[in-house]
N, C-alpha and C positions, 0 to 999 in steps of 0.2 A: 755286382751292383746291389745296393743296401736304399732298402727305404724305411726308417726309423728302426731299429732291431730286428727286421725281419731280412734275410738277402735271397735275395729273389733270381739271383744269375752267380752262381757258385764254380769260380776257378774253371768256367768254361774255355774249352781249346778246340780249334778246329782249321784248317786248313783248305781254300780250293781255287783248284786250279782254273786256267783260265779258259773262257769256255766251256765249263762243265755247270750240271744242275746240279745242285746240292738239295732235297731233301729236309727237312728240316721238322720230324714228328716230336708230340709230348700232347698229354691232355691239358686243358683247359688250365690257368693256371701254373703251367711250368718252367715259366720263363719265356716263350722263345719270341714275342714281340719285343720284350724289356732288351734280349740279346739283340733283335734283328736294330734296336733305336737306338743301343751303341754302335754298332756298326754302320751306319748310315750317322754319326754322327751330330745326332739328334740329343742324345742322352751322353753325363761325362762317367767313367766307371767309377768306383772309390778305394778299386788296386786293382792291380793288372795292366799289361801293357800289348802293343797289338799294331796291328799296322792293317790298311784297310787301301787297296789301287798304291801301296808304297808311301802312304799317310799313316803319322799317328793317329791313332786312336784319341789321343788324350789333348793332344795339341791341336789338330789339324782339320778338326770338326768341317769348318769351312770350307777346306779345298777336296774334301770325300762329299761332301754335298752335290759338288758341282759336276760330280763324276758319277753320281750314284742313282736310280732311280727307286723311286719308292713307293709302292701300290698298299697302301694301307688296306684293313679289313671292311671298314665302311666306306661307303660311296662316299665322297668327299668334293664333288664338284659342284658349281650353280644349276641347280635343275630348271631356272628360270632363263636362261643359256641357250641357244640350240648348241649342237656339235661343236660348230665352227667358231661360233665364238667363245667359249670354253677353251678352244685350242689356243686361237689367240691370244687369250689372257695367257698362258701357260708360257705360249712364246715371249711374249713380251717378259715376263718375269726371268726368265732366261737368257734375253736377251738376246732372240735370237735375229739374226741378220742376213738374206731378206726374209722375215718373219711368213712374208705370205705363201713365201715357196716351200719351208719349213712345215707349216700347215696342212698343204698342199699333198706333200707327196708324203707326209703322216697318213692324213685322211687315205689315200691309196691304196696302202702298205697296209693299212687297217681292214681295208672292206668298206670304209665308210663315209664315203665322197656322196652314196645316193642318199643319206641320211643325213648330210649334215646340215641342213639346216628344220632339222626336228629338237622340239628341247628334250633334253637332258631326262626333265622330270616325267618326258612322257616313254622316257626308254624301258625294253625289259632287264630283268638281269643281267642278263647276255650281253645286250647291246652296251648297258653302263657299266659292264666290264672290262667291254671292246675300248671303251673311250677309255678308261683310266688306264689303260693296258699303253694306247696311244700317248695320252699327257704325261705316262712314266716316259717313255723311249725317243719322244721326239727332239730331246738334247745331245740324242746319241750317247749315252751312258757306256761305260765301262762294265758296269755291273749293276743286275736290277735284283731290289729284293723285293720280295712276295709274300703280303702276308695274309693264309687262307682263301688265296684270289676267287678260287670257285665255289667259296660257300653260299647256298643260295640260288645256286643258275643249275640249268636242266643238261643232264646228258650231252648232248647234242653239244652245248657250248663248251661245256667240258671238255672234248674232245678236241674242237678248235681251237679253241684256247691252247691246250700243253701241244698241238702241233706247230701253231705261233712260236712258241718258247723253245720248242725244237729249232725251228728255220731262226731266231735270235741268236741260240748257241753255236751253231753248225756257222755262223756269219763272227761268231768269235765274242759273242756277248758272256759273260759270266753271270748264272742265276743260283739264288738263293731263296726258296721256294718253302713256306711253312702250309703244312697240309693233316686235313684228319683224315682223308682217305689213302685207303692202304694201295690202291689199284694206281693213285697216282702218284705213290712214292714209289712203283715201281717202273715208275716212267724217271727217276731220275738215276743219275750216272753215279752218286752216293747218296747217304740218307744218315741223319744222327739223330737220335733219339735221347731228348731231353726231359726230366722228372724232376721238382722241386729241387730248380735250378743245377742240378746237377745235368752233366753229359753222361750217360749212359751206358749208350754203345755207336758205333761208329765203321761206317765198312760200305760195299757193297751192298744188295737186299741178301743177294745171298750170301754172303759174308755173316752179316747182321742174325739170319735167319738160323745159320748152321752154329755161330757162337751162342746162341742162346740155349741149345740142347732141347729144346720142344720139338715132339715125334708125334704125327697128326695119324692116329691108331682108323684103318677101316673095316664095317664090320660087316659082315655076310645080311 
């Protein structure tokens, strides 16, 4: 992907299986939101080709859409909203059918049935990550990607959070997971490390770990 002379996602390749967490590190700058919005066919590439739930990439924007859930970096919902109705807009857009049971058994599956009718804007970190974590999965997606979900939220949610995305995987969901902590790329099943728009490396943590040939010396 090219944005006026500069290309910002370079001959990247990557494969995952289904049901698996994929990892997804690089510093600030490296591509890997530009990558995750071709794949969620948001964005079209300017060569390369690809195939995203057995869609083009290039063609098929629309039918990966409808398959894909997508947790941006910022909070992105009505914070004048409570819960519940935030979901609703989300169902309807979806169209989903019956919308209230759809809702219904989100909000459960979530944690967040005692909460839902709190706004949006009065949530913590935590909580408005729970919701968007919710308005990504309530279509039943194929594959969700994730981008730096837990930037911002404490410990604590942290933790609940990547055990959610455990019980999503383990139920057959396929995730795609961009992160700057190292502790929780090693909660995923691979990891690729992305650098001005290049792929890097690619493996395992410990795969990753042992092809890089760094030796962590201790000293008396």
């Amino acid at each position: 992907k090219r944005f006026g002379d500069r290309t910002v996602v370079d001959n990247v390749s990557m494969t995952v299986q289904t049901g698996e967490i994929a990892g997804f590190l690089g510093p600030n700058g490296s591509g890997k939101t530009t990558t995750i919005r071709l794949m969620c066919g948001l964005l079209t590439p300017d060569a390369g080709e690809g195939q995203v739930l057995g869609h083009d990439i290039r063609r098929e924007g629309t039918a990966i859409k409808r398959e894909v859930g997508y947790m941006t970096q910022r909070f992105s919902f009505y914070e004048d909203l409570t819960i519940e109705e935030n979901l609703n807009f989300v169902a309807g857009l979806y169209a989903l059918d019956p919308a209230g049971k759809a809702v219904a058994d989100t909000l459960e599956d979530l944690g967040l049935t005692s909460r839902k009718r709190q706004l949006a804007g009065s949530l913590s970190g935590g909580w408005k990550q729970r919701l968007a974590l919710a308005a990504c999965i309530m279509h039943r997606p194929r594959l969700l990607m994730l981008d730096e979900p837990t930037a911002g939220v404490d410990p604590k949610a942290r933790r609940e959070f990547w055990d959610q995305i455990h019980a999503l995987a383990r139920d057959g969901m396929t995730v795609l997971v961009s992160t700057h902590y190292m502790d929780e790329a090693e909660r995923c099943h691979e990891i690729a490390y992305i650098a001005y728009g290049v792929m890097l490396a690619r493996g395992t943590t410990a795969e990753v770990i042992a092809a890089s040939g760094l030796h962590a010396l201790q000293g008396a």
